[in-house]
C-alpha positions as CSV (number, residue, x, y, z in Angstrom):
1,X,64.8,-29.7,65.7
2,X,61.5,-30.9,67.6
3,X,58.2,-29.6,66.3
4,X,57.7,-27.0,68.2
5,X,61.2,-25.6,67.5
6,X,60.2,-25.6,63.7
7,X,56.6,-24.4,63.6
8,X,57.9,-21.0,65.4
9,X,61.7,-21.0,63.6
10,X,60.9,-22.6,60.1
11,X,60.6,-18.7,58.5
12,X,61.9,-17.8,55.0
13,X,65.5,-15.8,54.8
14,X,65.0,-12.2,56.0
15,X,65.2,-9.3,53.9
16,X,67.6,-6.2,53.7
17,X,65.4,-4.4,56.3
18,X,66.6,-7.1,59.0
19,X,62.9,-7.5,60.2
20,X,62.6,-10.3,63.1
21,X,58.9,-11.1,62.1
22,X,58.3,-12.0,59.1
23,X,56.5,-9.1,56.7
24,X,53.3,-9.5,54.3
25,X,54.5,-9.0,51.1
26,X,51.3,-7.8,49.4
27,X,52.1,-8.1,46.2
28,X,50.2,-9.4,43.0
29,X,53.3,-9.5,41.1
30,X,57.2,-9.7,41.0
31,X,59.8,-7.6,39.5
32,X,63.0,-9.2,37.2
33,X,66.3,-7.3,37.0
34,X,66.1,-7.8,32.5
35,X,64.0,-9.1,29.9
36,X,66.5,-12.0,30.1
37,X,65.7,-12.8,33.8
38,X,61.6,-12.3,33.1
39,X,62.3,-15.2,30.6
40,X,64.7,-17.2,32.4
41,X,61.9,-17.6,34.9
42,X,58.9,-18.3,33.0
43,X,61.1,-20.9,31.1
44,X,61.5,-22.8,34.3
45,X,65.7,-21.8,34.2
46,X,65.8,-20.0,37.7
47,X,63.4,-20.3,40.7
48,X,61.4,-17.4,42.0
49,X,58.2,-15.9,42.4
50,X,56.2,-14.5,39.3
51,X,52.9,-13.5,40.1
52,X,50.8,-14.3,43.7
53,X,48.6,-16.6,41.8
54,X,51.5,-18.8,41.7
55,X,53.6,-18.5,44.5
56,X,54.1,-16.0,47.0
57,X,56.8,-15.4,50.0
58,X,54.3,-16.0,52.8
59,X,52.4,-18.8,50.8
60,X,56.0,-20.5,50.4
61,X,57.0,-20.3,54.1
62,X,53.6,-21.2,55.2
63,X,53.8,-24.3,53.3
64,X,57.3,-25.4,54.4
65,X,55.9,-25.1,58.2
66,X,53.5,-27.4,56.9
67,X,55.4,-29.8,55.2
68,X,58.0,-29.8,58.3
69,X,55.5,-30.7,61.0
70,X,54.0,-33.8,58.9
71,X,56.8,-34.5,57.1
72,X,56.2,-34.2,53.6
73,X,58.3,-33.7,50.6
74,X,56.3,-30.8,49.1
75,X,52.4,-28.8,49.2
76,X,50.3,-25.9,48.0
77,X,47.6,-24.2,49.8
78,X,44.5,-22.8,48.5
79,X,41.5,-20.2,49.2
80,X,39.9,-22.4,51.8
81,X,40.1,-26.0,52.9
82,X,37.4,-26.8,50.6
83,X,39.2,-25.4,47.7
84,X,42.0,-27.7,49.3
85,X,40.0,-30.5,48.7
86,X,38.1,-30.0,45.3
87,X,41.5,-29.3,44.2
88,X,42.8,-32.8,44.8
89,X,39.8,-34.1,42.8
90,X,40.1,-32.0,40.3
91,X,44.1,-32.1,39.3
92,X,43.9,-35.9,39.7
93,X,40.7,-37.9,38.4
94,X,39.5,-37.9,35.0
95,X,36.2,-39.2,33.1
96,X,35.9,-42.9,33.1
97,X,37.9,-42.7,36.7
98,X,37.0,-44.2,40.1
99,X,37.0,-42.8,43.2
100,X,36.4,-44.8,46.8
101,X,35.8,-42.6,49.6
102,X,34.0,-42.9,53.2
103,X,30.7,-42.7,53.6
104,X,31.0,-40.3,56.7
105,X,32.6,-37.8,55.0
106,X,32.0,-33.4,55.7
107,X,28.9,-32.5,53.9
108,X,30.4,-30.2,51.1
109,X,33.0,-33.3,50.1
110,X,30.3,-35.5,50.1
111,X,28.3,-33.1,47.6
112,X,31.1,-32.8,45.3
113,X,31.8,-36.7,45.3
114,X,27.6,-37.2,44.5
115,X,27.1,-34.3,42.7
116,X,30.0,-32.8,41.2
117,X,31.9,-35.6,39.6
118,X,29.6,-37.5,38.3
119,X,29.0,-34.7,36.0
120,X,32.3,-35.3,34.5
121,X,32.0,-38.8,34.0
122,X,34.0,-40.0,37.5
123,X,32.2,-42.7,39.7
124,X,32.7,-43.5,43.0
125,X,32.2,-45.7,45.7
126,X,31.1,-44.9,49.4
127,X,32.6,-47.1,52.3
128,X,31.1,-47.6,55.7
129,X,34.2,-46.6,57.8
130,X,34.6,-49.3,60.0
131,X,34.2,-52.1,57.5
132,X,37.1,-53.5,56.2
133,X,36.0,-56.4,54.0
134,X,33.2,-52.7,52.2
135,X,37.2,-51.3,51.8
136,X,38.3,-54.5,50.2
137,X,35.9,-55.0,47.9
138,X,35.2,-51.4,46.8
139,X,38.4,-51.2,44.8
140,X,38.1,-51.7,40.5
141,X,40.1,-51.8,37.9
142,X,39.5,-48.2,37.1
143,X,40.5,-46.5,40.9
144,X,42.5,-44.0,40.7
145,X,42.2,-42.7,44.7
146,X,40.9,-43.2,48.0
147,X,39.7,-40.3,50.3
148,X,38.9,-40.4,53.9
149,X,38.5,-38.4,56.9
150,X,39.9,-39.3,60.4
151,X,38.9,-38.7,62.8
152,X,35.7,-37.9,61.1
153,X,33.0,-35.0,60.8
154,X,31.1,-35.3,63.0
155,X,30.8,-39.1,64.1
156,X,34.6,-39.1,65.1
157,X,35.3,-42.4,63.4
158,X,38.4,-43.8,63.4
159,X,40.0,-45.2,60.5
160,X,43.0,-47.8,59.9
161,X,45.6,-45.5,58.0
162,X,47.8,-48.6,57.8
163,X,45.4,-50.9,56.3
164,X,44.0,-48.5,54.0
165,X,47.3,-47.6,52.9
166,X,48.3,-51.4,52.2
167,X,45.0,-51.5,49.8
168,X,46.1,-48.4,47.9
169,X,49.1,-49.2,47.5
170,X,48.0,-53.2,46.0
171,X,45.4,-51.4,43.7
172,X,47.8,-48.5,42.5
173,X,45.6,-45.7,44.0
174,X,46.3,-42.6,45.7
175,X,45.7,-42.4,49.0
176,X,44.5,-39.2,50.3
177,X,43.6,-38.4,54.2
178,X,42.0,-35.2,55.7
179,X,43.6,-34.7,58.7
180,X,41.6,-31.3,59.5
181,X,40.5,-32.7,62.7
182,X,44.0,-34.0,64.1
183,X,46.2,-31.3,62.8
184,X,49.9,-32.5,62.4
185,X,50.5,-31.7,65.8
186,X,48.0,-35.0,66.6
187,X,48.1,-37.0,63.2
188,X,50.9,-37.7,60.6
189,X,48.7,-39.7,58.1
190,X,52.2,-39.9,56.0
191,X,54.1,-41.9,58.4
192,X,51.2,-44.3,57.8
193,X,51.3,-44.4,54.6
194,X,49.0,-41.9,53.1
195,X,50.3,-39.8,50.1
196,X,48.4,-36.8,50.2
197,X,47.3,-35.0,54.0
198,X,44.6,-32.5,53.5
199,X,43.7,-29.5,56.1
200,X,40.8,-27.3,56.5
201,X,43.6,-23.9,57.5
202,X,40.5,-22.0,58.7
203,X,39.9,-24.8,61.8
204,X,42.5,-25.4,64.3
205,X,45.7,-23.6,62.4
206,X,44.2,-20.2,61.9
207,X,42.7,-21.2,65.8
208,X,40.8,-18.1,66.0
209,X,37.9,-17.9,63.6
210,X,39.9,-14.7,61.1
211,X,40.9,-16.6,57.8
212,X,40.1,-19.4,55.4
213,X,42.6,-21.5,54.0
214,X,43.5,-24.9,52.3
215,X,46.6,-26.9,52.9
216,X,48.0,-29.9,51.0
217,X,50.9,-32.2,51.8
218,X,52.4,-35.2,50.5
219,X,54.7,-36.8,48.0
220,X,55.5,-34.0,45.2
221,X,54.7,-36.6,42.1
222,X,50.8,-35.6,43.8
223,X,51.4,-32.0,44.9
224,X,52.4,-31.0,41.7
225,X,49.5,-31.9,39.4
226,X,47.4,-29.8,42.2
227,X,49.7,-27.1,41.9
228,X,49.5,-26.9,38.1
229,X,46.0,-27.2,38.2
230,X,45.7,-24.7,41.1
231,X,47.9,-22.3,39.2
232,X,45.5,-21.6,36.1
233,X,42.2,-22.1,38.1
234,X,42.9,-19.6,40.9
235,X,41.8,-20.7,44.2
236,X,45.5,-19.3,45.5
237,X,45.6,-18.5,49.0
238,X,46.1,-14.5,50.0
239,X,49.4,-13.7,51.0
240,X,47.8,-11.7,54.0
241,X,46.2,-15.1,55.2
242,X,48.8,-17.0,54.5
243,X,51.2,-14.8,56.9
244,X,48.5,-14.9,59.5
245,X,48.0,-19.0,59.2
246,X,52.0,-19.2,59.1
247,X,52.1,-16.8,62.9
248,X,49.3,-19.1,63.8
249,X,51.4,-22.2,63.6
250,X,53.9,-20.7,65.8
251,X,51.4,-21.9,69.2
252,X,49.5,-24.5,67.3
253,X,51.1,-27.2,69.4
254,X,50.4,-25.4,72.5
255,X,46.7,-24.8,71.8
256,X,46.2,-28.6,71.1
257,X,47.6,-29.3,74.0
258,X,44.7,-27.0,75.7
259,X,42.5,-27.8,73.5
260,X,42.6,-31.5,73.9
261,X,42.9,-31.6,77.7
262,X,39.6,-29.7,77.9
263,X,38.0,-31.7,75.8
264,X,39.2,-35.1,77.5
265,X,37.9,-33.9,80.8
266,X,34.6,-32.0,79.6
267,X,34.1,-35.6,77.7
268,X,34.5,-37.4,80.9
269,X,32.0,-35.4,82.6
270,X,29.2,-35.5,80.2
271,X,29.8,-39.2,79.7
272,X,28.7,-39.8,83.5
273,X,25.8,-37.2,83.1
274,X,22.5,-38.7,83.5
275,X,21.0,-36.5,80.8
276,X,23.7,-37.3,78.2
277,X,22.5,-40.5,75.8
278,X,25.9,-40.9,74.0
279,X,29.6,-39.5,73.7
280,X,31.9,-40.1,71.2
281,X,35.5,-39.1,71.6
282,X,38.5,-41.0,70.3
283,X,40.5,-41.0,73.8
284,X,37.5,-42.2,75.8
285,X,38.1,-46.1,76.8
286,X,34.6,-46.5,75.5
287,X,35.2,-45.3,72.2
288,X,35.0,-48.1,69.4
289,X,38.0,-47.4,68.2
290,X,40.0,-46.3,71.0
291,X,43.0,-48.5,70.6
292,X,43.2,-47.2,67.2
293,X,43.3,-43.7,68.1
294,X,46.0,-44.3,70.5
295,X,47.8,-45.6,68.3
296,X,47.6,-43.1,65.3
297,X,47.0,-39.8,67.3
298,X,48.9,-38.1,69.7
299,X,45.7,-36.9,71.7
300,X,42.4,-36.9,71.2
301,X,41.2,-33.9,69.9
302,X,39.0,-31.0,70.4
303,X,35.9,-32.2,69.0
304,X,33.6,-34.1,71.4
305,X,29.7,-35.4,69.7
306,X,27.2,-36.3,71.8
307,X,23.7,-37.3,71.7
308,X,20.5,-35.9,74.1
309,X,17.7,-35.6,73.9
310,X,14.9,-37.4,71.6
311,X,13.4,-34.2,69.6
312,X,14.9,-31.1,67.4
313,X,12.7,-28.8,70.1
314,X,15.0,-30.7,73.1
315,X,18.1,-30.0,71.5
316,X,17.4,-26.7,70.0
317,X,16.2,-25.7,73.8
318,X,19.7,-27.1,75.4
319,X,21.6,-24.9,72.6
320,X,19.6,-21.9,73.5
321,X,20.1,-22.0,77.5
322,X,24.5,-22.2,76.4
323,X,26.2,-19.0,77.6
324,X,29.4,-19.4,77.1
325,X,29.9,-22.1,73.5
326,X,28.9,-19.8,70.4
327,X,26.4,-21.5,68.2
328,X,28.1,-21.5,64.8
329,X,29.6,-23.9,62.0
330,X,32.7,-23.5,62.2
331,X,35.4,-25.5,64.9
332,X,38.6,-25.4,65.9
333,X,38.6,-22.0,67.3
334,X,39.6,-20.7,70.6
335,X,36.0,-20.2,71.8
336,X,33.8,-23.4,72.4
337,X,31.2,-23.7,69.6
338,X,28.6,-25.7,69.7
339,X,26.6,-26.8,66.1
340,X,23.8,-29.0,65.1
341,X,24.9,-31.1,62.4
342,X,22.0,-32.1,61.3
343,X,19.9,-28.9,60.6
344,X,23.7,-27.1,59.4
345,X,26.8,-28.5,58.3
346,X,25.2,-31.8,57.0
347,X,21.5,-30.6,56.3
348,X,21.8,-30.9,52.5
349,X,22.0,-34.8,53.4
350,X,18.9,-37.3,53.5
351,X,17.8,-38.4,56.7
352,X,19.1,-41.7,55.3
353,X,22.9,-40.1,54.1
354,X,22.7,-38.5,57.2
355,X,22.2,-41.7,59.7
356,X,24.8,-43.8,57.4
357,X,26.9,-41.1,58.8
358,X,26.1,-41.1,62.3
359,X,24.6,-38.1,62.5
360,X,20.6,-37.9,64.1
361,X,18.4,-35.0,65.3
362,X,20.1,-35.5,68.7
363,X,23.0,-34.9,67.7
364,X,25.4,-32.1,69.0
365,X,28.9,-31.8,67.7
366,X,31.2,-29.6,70.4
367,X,34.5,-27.7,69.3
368,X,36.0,-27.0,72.6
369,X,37.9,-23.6,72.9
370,X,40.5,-22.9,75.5
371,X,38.4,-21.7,78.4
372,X,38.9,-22.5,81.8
373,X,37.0,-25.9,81.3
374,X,35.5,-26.1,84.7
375,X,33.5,-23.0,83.7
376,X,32.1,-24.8,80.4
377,X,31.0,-28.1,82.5
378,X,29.4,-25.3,84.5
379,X,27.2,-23.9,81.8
380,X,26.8,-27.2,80.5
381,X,25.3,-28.4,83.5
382,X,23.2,-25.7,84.2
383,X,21.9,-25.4,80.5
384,X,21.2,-29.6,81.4
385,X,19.6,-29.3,84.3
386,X,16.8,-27.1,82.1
387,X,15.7,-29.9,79.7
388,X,12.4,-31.7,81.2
């Protein structure tokens, strides 16, 4: 089956009641048919669900959608995309470990990598994205994993999943990719070699600003330690989002689709635009990486970045005259939102951190909805043709 056939027909068996949709089951717990049975499944003997904690109907069919669109032996999801994330750490490095990871990376990673770890005796190493010999030479004896974004947040940096993957695999480490941005419909960081895909649920899957979730895909010798660790810590995803994020995936590949073709052509537009200093989108020929992209994404996104002005009071203004984007933090929804990374999602970063990542007063990250696009160039324009 093609991928759209699977994200709306991968469903778990129905029940006795014949339902077409899939139901919640809102259930902390599980029922056995003897005291023998109890036991047979908390010995490992017979498969099942025990307790929501652990697994769940709709958490199971949510993550064999998942693991069907990016092709992945196994996954768990989690409370939110961060828990997704802290979870990978966590289940897999130990004191005296070593982590390399790029220097561009979401604001809250990059806390937990500086912050977090250290604490536990894990060091790391940060990686200017685009330099290959940084990535070569980062490696020692003690790295256990590599973790990236691509594209990234909010720069929209492009890494080589291929030639990462080749290091990791030369140096023993795990390689592990958030693909939050791409989405499997886009990005299949597996097929290039990546052993663990990481998603932010609450972005582009959920698609409508309702839910958090976490996803996690990959080889099973990976999932599992997050799984066992995820089991006793309890970031476990609600069974209630989890039906939701599972119904969601059933027009995921049409809503990129949308999403992407507005954002090509609104990127088009504001690259012309007198008033615009810079914009960065993976499928525009100006790009750095644009060969890149072509190569590992199906299109290029829904996330455009752009630079204007040269003060906060210029940019805040522009924001302010938008009547149509929301101003908020979050992306991948069906409204256009427009954030400031720099006084939000990344303002726990130095000015320095912040520049190393791209990211400068002037800068304006877009998360284009599905709007008629001609109507967001409109209000674009117009909130444009305000600035002095």
């Amino acid at each position: 089956m093609k991928e759209d056939t699977k994200a709306i027909r991968g469903q778990i068996d129905r029940t006795a009641y014949r339902e077409h949709s899939v139901p919640m089951f809102l259930t902390s717990s599980f029922v056995y048919n003897s005291a023998e049975h109890a036991e047979r499944m908390f010995n490992g003997e017979e498969k099942g669900d025990i307790y929501s904690r652990f697994t769940n109907p709709n958490t199971t069919e949510l993550i064999n959608k998942f693991c069907q669109l990016e092709e992945a032996e196994d996954g768990i999801v989690t409370a939110s995309g961060m828990a997704a994330v802290f979870n990978t750490l966590a289940a897999h490095l130990k004191s005296g470990d070593h982590l390399v990871a790029c220097s561009s990376l979401f604001g809250n990673t990059n806390y937990i990598i500086k912050n977090i770890l250290p604490t536990w005796g894990i060091d790391y190493t940060l990686v200017d994205a685009s330099d290959q010999k940084g990535w070569a030479e980062a490696f020692q004896p003690n790295t256990k994993m590599v973790l990236i974004e691509t594209p990234t947040n909010p720069g929209l940096e492009i890494l080589d999943l291929s030639f990462l993957s080749a290091l990791c695999k030369k140096h023993d480490a795990i390689f592990c990719v958030d693909n939050c941005f791409a989405t499997p419909i886009l990005q299949k960081p597996l097929l290039f070699g990546a052993d663990l895909s990481i998603h932010s649920a609450t972005k582009w899957t959920d698609g409508q600003g309702r839910v958090l979730g976490g996803i996690v895909v990959g080889k099973k010798e990976y999932t599992q330690p997050i799984f066992d660790f995820l089991r006793r810590t309890g970031a476990s995803l609600s069974p209630f989002n989890a039906w939701l994020l599972s119904k969601s995936i059933e027009t995921l590949g049409l809503r990129m689709e949308r999403h992407c073709s507005n954002a090509l052509r609104l990127a088009e537009h504001l690259e012309a635009h007198g008033k615009i200093k810079r914009v960065r989108y993976p499928f525009l020929s100006s790009h750095p990486q644009h060969e890149l992209a072509k190569k590992q994404m199906k299109y290029g996104g829904g996330i455009i970045t752009v630079d204007l002005g040269n003060s906060k009071k210029e940019v805040f203004d522009f924001i302010n005259r938008l009547t149509i984007p929301s101003i908020t933090a979050n992306l991948g929804d069906s409204r256009t939102i427009v954030t400031h990374p720099a006084t939000t999602t990344h303002s726990k970063l130095s000015t320095e951190e912040q520049e190393s990542s791209d990211i400068y007063i002037s800068t304006l990250r877009l998360s284009v909805g599905l709007e008629n696009v001609e109507d967001l160039i409109e209000d674009i324009d117009h909130a444009l043709t305000q600035l002095s």
